[in-house]
C-alpha positions in Angstrom: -3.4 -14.4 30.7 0.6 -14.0 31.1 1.1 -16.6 28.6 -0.8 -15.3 26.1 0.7 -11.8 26.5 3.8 -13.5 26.1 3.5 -15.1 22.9 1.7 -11.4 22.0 5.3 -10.0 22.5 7.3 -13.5 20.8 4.3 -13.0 17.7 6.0 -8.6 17.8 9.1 -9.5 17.7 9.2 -12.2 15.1 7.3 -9.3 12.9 9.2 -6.7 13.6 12.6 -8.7 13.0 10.9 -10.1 9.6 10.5 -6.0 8.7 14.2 -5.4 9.4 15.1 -8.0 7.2 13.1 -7.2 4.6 14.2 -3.6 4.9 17.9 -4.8 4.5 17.8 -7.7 2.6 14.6 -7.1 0.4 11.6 -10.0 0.1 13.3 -12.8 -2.6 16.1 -13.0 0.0 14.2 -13.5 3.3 13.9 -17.2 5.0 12.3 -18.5 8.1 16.1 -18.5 9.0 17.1 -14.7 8.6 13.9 -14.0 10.7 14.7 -16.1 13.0 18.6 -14.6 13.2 16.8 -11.0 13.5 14.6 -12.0 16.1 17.7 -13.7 17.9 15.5 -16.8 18.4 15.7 -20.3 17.2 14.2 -21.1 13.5 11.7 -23.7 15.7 10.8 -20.4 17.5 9.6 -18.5 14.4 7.8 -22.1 12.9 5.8 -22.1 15.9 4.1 -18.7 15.5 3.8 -19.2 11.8 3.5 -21.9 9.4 5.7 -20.7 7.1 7.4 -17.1 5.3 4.2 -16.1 3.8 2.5 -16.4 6.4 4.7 -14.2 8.4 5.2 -11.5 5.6 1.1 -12.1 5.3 1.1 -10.6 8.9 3.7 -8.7 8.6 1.9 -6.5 5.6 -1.6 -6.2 8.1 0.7 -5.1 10.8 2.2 -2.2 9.1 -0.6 -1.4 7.4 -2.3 -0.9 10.2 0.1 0.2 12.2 0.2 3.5 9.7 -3.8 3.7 8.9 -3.8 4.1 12.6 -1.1 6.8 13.2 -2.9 8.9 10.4 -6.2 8.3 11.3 -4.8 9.4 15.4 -3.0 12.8 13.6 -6.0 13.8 11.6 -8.5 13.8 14.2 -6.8 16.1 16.5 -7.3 18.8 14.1 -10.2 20.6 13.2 -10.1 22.5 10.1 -9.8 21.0 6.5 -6.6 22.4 6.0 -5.1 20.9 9.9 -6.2 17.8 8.7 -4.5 17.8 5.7 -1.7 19.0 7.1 -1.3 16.3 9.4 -2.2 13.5 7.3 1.0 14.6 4.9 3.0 15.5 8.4 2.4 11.5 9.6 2.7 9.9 6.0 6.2 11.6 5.9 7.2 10.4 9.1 10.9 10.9 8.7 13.5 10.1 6.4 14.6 6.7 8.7 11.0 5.6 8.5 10.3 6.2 5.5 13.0 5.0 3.7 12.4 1.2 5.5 9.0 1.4 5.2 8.3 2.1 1.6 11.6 -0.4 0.8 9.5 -3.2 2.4 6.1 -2.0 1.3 7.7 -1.5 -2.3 8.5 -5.4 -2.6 4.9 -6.3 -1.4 3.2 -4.0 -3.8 5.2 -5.6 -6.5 3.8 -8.5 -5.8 0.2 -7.6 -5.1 -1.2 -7.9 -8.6 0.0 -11.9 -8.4 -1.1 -12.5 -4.7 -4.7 -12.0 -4.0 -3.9 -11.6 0.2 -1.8 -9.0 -0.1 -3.7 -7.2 -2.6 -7.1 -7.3 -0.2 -4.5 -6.5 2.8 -3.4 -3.8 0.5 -7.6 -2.5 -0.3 -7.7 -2.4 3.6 -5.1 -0.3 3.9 -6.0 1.9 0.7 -9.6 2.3 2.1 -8.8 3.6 5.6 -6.4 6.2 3.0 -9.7 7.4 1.3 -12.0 7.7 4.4 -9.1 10.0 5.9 -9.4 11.7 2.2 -12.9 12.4 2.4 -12.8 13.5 5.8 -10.8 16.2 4.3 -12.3 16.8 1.5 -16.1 17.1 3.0 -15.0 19.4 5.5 -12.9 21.8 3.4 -16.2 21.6 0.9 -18.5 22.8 4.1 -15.8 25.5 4.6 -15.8 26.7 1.4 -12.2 26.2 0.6 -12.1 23.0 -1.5 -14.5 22.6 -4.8 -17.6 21.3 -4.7 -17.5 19.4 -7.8 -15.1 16.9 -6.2 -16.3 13.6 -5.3 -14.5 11.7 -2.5 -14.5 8.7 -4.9 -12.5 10.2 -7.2 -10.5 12.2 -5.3 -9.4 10.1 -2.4 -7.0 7.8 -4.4 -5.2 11.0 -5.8 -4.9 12.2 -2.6 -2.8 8.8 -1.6 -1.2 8.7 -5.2 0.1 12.3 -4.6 1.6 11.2 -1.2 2.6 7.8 -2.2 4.7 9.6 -5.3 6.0 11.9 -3.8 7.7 9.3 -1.2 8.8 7.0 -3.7 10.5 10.1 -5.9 12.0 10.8 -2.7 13.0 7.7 -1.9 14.5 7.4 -5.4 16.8 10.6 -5.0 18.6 8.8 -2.2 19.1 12.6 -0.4 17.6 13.1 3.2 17.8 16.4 2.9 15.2 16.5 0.3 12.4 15.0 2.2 11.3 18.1 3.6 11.1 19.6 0.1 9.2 16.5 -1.0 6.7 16.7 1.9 5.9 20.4 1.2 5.5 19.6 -2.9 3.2 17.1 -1.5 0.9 19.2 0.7 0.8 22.5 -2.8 0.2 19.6 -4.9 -2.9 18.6 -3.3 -4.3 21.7 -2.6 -4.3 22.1 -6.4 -6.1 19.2 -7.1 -8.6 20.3 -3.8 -9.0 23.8 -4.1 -11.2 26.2 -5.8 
């Protein structure tokens, strides 16, 4: 049992030292090595847990996927009207300018490369489908409250919702200005409510 929660911890640390060089270095630039100098273990170390760089940015991409579906799914549940819910799900996308920034910069150079590698892309539908159950969540319960319009359909709606939030990051992202994030997060939450509202 102590042995394998100890290569639990190596298996971390190799990922999260394979996000900070990606975050700093960007994905054409990345080796087994540089990992291996982030993690401050040997490149041996890192070959042992994965066969190879894609297989650690592989993992890597289900990691922080996950990692985010989870925090938004955990933020949206502990509110209980449409608009709570909403509100959170923008509050945890924009989780800070320091997160966001490494975040999108790593998950920027995977999406470029989704359309060409079918594992990231169906890494990438997992991720997009936990978005759109969140997004129907919010939508259903703002139609039984009788603040959002009934002629929206979840399936149709949902990946606005996400595109909305997704560009609004990425224009903020582009401006290169912390100060503006807050501004972008609030654009964020009136443009949805356009698109959701009566």
């Amino acid at each position: 049992m102590v042995r394998y929660k100890k290569s639990e911890e190596k298996r971390k640390q190799i990922l999260y030292a394979a996000f900070q060089a990606l975050t700093e270095s960007g994905y054409d630039s990345v080796t087994l090595q540089t990992i291996a100098d982030h993690a401050e273990v040997s490149k041996g170390v890192v070959h042992y847990y994965f066969e190879n760089k894609e297989a650690v940015l592989v993992e890597l991409l289900a990691w922080l996927t996950g990692k985010i579906s989870a925090k938004e799914q955990s933020a949206v549940q502990e509110q209980h009207t449409a608009t709570g819910k909403l509100a959170a799900y923008i509050d945890s996308a924009f989780a800070g300018p320091a997160q966001n920034r490494s975040f999108y910069r790593v998950y920027l150079d995977f999406l470029a490369r989704a359309s060409r590698i079918p594992v990231y892309r169906e890494i990438n539908q997992r991720f997009y489908d936990s978005c759109a159950a969140i997004s129907t969540e919010v939508l259903n319960l703002g139609q039984e409250e009788g603040i959002f319009s009934r002629e929206l359909t979840p399936d149709k709606t949902s990946p606005v919702i996400r595109a909305i939030i997704d560009g609004c990051l990425i224009q903020w992202l582009m401006t290169d200005d912390d100060d503006l994030h807050a501004t972008f997060k609030e654009s964020c939450y009136t443009a949805i409510m356009k698109v959701l509202s009566v």
